[in-house]
N, C-alpha and C positions, 0 to 999 in steps of 0.2 A: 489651206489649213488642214493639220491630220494628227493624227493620235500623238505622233513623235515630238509634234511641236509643243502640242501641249504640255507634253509631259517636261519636256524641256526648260518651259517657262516657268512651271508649276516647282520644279527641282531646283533653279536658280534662286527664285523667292525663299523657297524653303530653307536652303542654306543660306540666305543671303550672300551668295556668291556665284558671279559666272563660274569662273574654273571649278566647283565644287559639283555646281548642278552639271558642268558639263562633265567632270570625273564621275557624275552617276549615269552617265547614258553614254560613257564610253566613246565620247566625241571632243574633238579640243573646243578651246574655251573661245576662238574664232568664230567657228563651228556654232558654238552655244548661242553668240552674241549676233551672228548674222538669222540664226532660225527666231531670233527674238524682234529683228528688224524686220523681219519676212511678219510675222505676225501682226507689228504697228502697221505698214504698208497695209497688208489684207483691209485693218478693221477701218483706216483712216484717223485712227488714234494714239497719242502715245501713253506706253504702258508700265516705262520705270524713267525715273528722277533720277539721271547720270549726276547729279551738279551735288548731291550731296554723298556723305560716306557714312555709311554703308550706303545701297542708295536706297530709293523710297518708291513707291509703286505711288502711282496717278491715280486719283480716284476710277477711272477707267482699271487701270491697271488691276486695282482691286477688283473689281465686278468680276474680271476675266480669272482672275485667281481663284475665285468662289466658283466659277461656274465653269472652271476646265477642272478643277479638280475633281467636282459632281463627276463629271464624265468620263474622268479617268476612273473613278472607282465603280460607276456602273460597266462599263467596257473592262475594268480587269476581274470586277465579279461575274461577267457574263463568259469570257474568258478560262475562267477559273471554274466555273460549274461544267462548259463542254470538256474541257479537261478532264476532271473527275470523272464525268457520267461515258470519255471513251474509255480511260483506262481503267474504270474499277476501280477493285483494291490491288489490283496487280502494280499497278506503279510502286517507287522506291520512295519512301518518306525520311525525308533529309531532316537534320537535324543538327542544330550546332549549340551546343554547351560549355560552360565555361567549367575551367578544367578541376574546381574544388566541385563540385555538383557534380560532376562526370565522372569522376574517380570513385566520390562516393555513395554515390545513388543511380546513377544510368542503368549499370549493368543488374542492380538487380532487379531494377523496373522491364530491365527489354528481356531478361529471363521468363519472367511471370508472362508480358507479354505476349511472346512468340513461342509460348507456349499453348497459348487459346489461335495463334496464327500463326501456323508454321512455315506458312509459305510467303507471307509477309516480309520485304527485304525492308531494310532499314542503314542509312546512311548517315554515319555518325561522327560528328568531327567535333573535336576541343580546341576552344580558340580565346583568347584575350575578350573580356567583357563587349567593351566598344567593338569590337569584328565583330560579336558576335550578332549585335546590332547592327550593324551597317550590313553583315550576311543578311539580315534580315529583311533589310530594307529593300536592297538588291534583288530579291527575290530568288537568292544562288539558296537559299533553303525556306524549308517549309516552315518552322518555327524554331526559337530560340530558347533556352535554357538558361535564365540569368540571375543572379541573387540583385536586389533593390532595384524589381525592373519598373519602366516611366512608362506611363502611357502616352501619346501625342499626337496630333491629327492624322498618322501615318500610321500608325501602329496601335495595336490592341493588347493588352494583359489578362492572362489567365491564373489567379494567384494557384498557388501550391500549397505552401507550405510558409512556416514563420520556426526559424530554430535559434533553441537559445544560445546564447553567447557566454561563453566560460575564460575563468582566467585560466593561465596555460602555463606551468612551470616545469621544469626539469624536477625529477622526481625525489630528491634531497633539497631542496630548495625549502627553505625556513616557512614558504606559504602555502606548501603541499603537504602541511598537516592538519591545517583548516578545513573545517568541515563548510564554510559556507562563508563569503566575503562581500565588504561595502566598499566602492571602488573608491571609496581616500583611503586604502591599506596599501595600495598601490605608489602613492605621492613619495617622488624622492628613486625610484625604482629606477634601471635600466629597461626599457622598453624596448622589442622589435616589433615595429609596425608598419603597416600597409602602405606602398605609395601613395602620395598626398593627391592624386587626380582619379582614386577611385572611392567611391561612394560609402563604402565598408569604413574606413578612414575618415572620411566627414563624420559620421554617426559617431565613432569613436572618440573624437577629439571633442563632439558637439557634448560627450558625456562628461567628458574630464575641466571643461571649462564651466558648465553648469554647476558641478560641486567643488572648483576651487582647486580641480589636482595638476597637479603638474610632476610629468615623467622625464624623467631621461631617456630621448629617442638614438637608440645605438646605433642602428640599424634601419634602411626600409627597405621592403621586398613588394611586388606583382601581387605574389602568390601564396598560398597556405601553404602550399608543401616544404618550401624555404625558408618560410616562417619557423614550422616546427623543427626542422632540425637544426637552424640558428639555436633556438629553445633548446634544444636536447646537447646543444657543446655547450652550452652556458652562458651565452650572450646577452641572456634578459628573460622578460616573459612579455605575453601577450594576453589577448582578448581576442577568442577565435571562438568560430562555430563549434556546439558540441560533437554535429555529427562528425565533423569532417576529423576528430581527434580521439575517436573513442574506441579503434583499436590501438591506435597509440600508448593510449592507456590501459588498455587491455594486456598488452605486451610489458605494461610498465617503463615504457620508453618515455613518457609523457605524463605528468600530472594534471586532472582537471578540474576546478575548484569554484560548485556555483557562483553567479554574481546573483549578488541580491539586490543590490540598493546603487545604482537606481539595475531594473532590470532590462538587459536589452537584445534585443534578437535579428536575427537576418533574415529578410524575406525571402523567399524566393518564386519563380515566376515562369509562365511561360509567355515567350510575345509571340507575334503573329501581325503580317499586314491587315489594316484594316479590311473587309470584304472578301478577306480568304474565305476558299471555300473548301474544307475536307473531307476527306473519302470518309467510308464508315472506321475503316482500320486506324485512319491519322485519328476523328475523333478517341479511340478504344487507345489509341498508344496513350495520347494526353489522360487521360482517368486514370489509365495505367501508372505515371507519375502522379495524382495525386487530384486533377484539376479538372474540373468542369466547366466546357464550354457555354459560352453564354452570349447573349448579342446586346448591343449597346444602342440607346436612340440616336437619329442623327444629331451630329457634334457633340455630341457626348461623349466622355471617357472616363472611365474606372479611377477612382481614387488610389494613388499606390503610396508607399513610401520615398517614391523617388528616381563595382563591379566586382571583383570577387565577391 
C-alpha cells in the first residue's frame, strides 16, 4: 500500500468512476482498477460493490474511504508547508480565473499587488468555469477565480465579493430609459442568455419562474463578452453582472438598468484545495482581490451559493 493507491481509490469514489478517478492521476482506467484490486488483496477485504450501477463501496470500503483520505490531506498538507517554507515567496503563484472576473478585475488587483511585491511572479490563466475547477483539483494551480463557487470535501471557498446583477439593453432600446426595473417588464422580450449547464443561468431562470416571466430565449452564449455584443446588434437583452458592463456603458455602447424586484447578484469566489498551504505573498495576493483566508473545522465547509 502507498500514497498513490490511496489516492487512486479515494479519486474513483469521488467521481464515481474508474476511468474519471483514473483521468485524475493520469493512468488508464486498467491501471485504476488493478491498483484498486492491489488494495482488496493487501486488506483481505472487498472495498466496492461491482454488481450495481454506479457501484457502491462495502461497508469496509467506506471505513478505508474515511481514513485514506485523512491521510492524503495530512501528507499533502505536510507536503505543501515543506514546499513553502523551501521556496519562500520566491515561487510563482498560479492562478486560474474565469474569463468575465479576469478581464474585469484581475488586472487591477495584480497592479495594486505587485506593486507592495515586485519581485513576486504570478501566473495567470483564463479558462472555462468547470477547468477552472478541475485546475483546481489537479493541483496544476494554486487557487481558482470563480463566480458561484461550491465548496466540497476537496475544496475550500474564500468568498469575495457579491455583484449586482443589471438588465442589459442596447442603448435606444424602449427599456434603457428606465431608471430602475421589476423583472415581469422583461415577460414577452427576446432574451440572450447564458448556456443552460452554467450556474449564472440556473439563478436566472430560478428568478423568471418564481415570478411567473417568461422570455423569448434568441440566443445562448459561454460567456459575457458574446452576450454583450449579441446586445449591442440588437438581438435582445439580458441580465449580467454590473461590473463586467460598466465601461460598456460608459462608452454608451451598452445600457444598464437596476433590477429591483426580485434583486439578484453574482458571487464570486476564491477556491483552493482543502489543506493548501500559502506563502505570505499567495496569502497578500488573495486580500489583494478582496478575501480573507480563513480555516474550516474538520468536515466542515462554507456555506456558498453553489460559472461565469
Amino acid at each position: 500500500m502507498n500514497i498513490e493507491s490511496f489516492r487512486i481509490f479515494c479519486d474513483v469514489v469521488y467521481y464515481q468512476s474508474f476511468s474519471r478517478g483514473a483521468k485524475a492521476n493520469n493512468i488508464s482506467q486498467s491501471a485504476a482498477t488493478q491498483s484498486i484490486h492491489r488494495l482488496e488483496k493487501q486488506l483481505g477485504a472487498k472495498l466496492v460493490d461491482r454488481s450495481h450501477r454506479p457501484f457502491m463501496l462495502t461497508p469496509e470500503g467506506k471505513i478505508c474511504y474515511q481514513g485514506f483520505r485523512e491521510i492524503l490531506e495530512t501528507y499533502d498538507g505536510v507536503v505543501s508547508r515543506v514546499q513553502t517554507n523551501a521556496i519562500g515567496d520566491s515561487g510563482v503563484i498560479r492562478v486560474a480565473a474565469i474569463y468575465s472576473v479576469g478581464l474585469h478585475d484581475m488586472s487591477r488587483s495584480m497592479r495594486e499587488f505587485m506593486k507592495r511585491r515586485p519581485q513576486q511572479k504570478i501566473r495567470l490563466e483564463f479558462l472555462h468555469p468547470e477547468k477552472v475547477v478541475q485546475a483546481v483539483q489537479a493541483s496544476e494551480v494554486d487557487m481558482g477565480v470563480i463566480s458561484y463557487p461550491t465548496a466540497t470535501p476537496e475544496i475550500n471557498v474564500t468568498p469575495l465579493r457579491a455583484e449586482e446583477m443589471v438588465v442589459v439593453t442596447p442603448p435606444d432600446h424602449p427599456l434603457a430609459r428606465e431608471r430602475e426595473l421589476t423583472i415581469e417588464k422583461l415577460s414577452g422580450l427576446d432574451f440572450v442568455a447564458f448556456d443552460r449547464d452554467l450556474p449564472i443561468r440556473r439563478e436566472v431562470d430560478k428568478a423568471f419562474r418564481q415570478n411567473g416571466v417568461r422570455v423569448n430565449v434568441v440566443t445562448e452564449f459561454d460567456n459575457i463578452e458574446t452576450i454583450k455584443q449579441a446586445i449591442q446588434v440588437g438581438i435582445g437583452v439580458s441580465i449580467l453582472p454590473l461590473p463586467t458592463v460598466e465601461a460598456d456603458v460608459e462608452r454608451d455602447l451598452l445600457a444598464a438598468i437596476p433590477l429591483v424586484s426580485p434583486q439578484l447578484t453574482r458571487p464570486i469566489g476564491v477556491i483552493y484545495k482543502r489543506r493548501k498551504v500559502f506563502s505570505a505573498s499567495a496569502t497578500e495576493f488573495i486580500e489583494a482581490l478582496g478575501g480573507r483566508l480563513h480555516s474550516f473545522p474538520e468536515n466542515e465547509t462554507p456555506e456558498t451559493n453553489g460559472a461565469e
